[in-house]
N, C-alpha and C positions, 0 to 999 in steps of 0.2 A: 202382658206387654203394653195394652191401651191404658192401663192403671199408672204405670211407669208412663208413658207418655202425657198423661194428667197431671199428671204431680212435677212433673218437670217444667210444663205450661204456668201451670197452680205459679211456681217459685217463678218463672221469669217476669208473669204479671205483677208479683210482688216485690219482684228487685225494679221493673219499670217505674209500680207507681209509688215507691220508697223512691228512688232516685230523684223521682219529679217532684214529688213534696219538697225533700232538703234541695233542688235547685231554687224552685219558688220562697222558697223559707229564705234563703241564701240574700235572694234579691232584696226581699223584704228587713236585710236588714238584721234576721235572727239570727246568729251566732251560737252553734249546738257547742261548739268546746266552751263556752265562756259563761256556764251555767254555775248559779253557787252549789257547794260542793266540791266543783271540782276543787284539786289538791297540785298548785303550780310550785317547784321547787328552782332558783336560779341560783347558780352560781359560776360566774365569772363566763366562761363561753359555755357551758352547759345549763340545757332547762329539760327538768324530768318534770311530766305533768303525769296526774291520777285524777280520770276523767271519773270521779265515782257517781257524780250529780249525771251525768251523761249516761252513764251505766245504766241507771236505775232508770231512767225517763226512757231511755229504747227497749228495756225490758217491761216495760208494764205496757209499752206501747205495740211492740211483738207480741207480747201475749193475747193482747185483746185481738190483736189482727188476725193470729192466728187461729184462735178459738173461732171468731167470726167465719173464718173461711171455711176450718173443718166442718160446723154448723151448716155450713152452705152446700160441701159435698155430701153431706148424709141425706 
């Protein structure tokens, strides 16, 4: 059960300091949807966007976070 209450901590620190980052980023002006890559589609009152540049940039950036943290619990 303290294992399960770790890992649940683990995730809220990491939804804390993800949130805070993209509020500071936000301020500063950086636009996570407006990355190239992405794939914006309009027509007429419809817009389908394919955030793939976006995809790939939280995925390598998750990964490294997480490897990091696991590192950190062993």
């Amino acid at each position: 059960m303290i294992n399960l209450a770790r890992l649940l901590v683990g995730f809220g620190l990491v939804m804390i300091i993800s949130g805070g980052i993209l509020y500071v980023l936000s301020k500063a002006g950086f636009q996570l949807g407006q990355l190239p890559g992405n794939i914006q589609f309009e027509s007429g009152n419809t817009t389908c966007v394919l955030a793939l540049g976006t995809s790939i940039l939280l995925s390598i950036l998750l990964t490294l976070f997480l490897n990091l943290f696991a590192r950190i619990l062993k």
